[in-house]
Steps between C-alpha positions, in 0.01 A plus 500: 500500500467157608737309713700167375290315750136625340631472142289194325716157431621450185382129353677325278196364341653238239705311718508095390691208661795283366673239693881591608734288319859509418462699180325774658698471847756786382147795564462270810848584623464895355215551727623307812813706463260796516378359804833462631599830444249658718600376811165361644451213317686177598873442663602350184767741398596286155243369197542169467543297176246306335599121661474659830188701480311212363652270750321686746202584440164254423405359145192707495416840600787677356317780269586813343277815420531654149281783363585460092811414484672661823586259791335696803583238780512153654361263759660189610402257801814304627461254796523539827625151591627152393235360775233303354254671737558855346426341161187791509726782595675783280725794518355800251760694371352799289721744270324836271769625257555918611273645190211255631479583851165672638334329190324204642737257347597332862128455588438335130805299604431423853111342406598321235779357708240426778259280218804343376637391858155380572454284179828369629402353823651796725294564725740771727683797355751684667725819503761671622524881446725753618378727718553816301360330217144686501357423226551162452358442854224694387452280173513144708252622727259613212528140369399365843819451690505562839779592736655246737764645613835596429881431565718771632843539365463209353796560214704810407531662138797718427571490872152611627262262677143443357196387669287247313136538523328117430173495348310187370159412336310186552258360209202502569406208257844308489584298856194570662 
């Protein structure tokens, strides 16, 4: 009998892009609650509504995963400053719905987030990630983030304090 940690991935092999926009942001919101409810995702402890998410996040790079016509995840970049000087510099925030997970469908996100930050003049991606948050570590570091360091205790959820592992990735063709 095999073990879950020699068992072959799963694929999702049909998996196509569409933009996030306010008609689809309702499977947006079902899978960040998702993420929310697991407990290793993000502080954010409430979904925000439409005006607000948009608000805060970039005009490009904001893409969602589908396989037929299931919404398997999202990928935003948001900035990381008002400062003209990180103009090239973006927060990734990555979401898989729960039936998607182990599928390939953040790597398929993450990439195409990557060519779509660099068509967009950003030339420096960064993360944070909570410590206990294994496999999304895992995924950033696949897609050629590399760990910078972290900040302990830098926020509590439900009353617990959570380290924040940073990660960022530098273009290699963008800024150089």
């Amino acid at each position: 009998m095999m073990n879950r940690a020699a068992r072959p991935m799963a694929i999702a092999v049909n998996m196509n892009l569409i933009n996030i926009s306010e008609e689809n942001y309702p499977e947006v919101s079902r899978i960040y609650e998702e993420g929310l409810q697991t407990g290793t995702a993000t502080f954010e402890t409430v979904i925000p509504n439409w005006e607000k998410w948009d608000a805060g996040h970039l005009p490009f790079g904001r893409i969602m995963a589908m396989e037929n016509k299931t919404h398997l995840g999202w990928a935003a970049l948001s900035p990381v400053s008002s400062r003209c000087v990180y103009g090239g510099v973006a927060e990734v925030s990555v979401y898989v719905s729960d039936g998607a997970r182990g599928k390939g469908v953040g790597e398929f996100l993450l990439k195409n987030l990557i060519a779509m930050s660099e068509a967009n003049n950003i030339w420096t991606l960064q993360s944070g990630i909570f410590r206990d948050n294994l496999a999304s570590h895992k995924l950033h570091l696949k897609c050629g983030f590399r760990e910078i360091g972290y900040k302990e205790k830098v926020g509590q959820l439900h009353g617990v304090w959570k380290d924040n592992v940073l990660l960022e990735r530098r273009s290699k063709i963008v800024g150089i």
